[in-house]
Backbone as CSV, one residue per row, in Angstrom:
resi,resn,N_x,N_y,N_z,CA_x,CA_y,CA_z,C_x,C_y,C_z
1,UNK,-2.621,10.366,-14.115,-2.086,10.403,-12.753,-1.753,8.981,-12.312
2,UNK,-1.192,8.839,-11.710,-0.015,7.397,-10.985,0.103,8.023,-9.428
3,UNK,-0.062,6.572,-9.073,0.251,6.692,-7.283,2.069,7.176,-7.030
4,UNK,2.061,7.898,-5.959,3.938,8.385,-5.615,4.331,6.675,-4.901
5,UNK,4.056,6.313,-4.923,4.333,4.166,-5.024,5.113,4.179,-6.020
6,UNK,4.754,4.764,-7.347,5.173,4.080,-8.859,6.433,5.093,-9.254
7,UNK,6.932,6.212,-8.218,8.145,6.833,-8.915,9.408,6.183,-8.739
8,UNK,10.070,6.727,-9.263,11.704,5.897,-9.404,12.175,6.918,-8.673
9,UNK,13.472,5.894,-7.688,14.185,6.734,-7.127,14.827,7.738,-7.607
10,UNK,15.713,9.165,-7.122,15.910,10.276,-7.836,15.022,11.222,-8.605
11,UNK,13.549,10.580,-8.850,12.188,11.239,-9.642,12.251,12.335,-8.890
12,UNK,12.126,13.744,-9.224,11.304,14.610,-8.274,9.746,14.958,-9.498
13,UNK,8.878,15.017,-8.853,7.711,15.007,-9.197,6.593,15.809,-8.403
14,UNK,5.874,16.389,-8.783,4.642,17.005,-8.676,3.565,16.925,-8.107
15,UNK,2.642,16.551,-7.054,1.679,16.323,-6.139,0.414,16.834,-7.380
16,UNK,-0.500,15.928,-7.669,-1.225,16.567,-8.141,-3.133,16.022,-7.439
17,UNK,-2.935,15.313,-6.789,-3.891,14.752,-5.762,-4.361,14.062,-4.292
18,UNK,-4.403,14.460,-4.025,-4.424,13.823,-2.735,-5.709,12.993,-1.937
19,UNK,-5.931,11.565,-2.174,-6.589,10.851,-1.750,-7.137,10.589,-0.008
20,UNK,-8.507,9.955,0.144,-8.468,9.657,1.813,-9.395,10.744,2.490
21,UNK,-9.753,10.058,3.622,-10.261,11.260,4.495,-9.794,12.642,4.854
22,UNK,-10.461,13.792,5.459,-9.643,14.575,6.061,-8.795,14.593,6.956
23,UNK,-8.470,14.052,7.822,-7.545,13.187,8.378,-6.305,12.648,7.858
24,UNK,-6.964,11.923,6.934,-5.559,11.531,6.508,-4.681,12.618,5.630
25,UNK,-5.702,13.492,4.792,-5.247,14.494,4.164,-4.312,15.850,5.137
26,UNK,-4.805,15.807,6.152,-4.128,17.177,7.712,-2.982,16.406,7.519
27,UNK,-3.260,14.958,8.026,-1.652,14.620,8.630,-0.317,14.226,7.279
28,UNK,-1.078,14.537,6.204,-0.104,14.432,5.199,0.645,16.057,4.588
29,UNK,-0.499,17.198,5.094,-0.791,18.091,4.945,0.984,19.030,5.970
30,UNK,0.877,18.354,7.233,1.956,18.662,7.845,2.923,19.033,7.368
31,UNK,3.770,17.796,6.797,5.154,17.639,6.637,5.230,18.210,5.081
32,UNK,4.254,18.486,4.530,4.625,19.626,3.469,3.911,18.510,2.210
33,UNK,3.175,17.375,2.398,2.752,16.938,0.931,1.282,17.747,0.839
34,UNK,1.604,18.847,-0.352,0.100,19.866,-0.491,0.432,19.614,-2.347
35,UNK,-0.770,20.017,-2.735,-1.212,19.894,-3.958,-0.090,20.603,-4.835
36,UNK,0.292,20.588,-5.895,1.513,21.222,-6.380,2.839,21.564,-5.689
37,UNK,3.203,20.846,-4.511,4.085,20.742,-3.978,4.999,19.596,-4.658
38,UNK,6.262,19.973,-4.334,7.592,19.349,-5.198,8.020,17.818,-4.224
39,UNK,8.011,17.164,-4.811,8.888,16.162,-3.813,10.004,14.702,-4.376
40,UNK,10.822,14.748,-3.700,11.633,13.671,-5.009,12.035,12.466,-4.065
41,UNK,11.688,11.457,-5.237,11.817,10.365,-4.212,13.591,10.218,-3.850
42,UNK,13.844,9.757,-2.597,15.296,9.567,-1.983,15.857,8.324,-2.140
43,UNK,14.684,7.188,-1.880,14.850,5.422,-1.563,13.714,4.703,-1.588
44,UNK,13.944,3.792,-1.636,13.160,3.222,-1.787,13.643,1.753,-1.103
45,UNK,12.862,0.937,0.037,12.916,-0.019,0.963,11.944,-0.989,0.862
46,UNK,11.621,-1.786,0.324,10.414,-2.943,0.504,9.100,-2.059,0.460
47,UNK,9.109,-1.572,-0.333,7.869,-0.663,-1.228,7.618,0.528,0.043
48,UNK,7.953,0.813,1.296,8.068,2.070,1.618,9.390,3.042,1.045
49,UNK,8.969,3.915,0.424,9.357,5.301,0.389,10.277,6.408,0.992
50,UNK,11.602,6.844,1.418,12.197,7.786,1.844,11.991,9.168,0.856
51,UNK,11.216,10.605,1.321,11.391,11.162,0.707,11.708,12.629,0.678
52,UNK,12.012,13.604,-0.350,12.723,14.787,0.169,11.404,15.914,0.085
53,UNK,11.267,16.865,1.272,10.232,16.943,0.862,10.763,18.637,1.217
54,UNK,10.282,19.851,0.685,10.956,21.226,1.212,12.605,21.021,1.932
55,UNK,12.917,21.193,3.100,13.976,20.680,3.306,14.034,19.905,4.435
56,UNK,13.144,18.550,4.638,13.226,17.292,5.709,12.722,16.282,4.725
57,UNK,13.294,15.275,4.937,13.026,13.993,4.406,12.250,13.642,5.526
58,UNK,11.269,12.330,4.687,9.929,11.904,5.260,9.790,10.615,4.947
59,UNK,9.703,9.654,5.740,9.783,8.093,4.866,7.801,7.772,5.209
60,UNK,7.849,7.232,3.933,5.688,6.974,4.300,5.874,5.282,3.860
61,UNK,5.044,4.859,3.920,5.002,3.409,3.831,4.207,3.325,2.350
62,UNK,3.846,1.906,1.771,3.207,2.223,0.519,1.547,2.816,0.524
63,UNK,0.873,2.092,1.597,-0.332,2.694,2.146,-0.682,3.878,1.821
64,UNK,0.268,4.875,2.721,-0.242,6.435,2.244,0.582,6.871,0.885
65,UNK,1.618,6.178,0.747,2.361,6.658,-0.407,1.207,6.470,-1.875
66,UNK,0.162,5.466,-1.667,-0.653,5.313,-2.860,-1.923,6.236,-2.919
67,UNK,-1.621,6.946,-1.697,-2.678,8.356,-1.645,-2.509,9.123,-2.159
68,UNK,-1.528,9.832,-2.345,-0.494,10.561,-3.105,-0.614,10.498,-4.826
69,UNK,-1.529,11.120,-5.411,-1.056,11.339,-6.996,-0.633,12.160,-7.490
70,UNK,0.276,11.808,-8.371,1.371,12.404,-9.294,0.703,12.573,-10.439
């Protein structure tokens, strides 16, 4: 497993962990990043993240983006 930090743009990839408190896990939980959920990276900006996630893009910063394993 690798942090969603380390994908290349155009990657769509696989959720396979999710790091952090419960808290941080709800509010990631929202916008659709859940465990075997699909998501592909869009961009990539000074190590935050634009990404596609069901059908809304979501930009996370690298912080929570390194919560996130792939």
């Amino acid at each position: 497993m690798m942090p969603l930090s380390m994908a290349k743009t155009g990657e769509t990839v696989t959720i396979r962990k999710i790091t952090g408190k419960d808290e941080i896990r709800q509010h990631l939980a929202e916008p659709g990043f859940v465990i075997d959920g699909a998501v592909t990276v869009v961009n990539e900006v000074a190590g935050n993240l634009i990404l596609q996630v069901k059908d809304s893009r979501v930009a996370l910063d690298r912080q929570l983006a390194n919560r996130i394993l792939i």
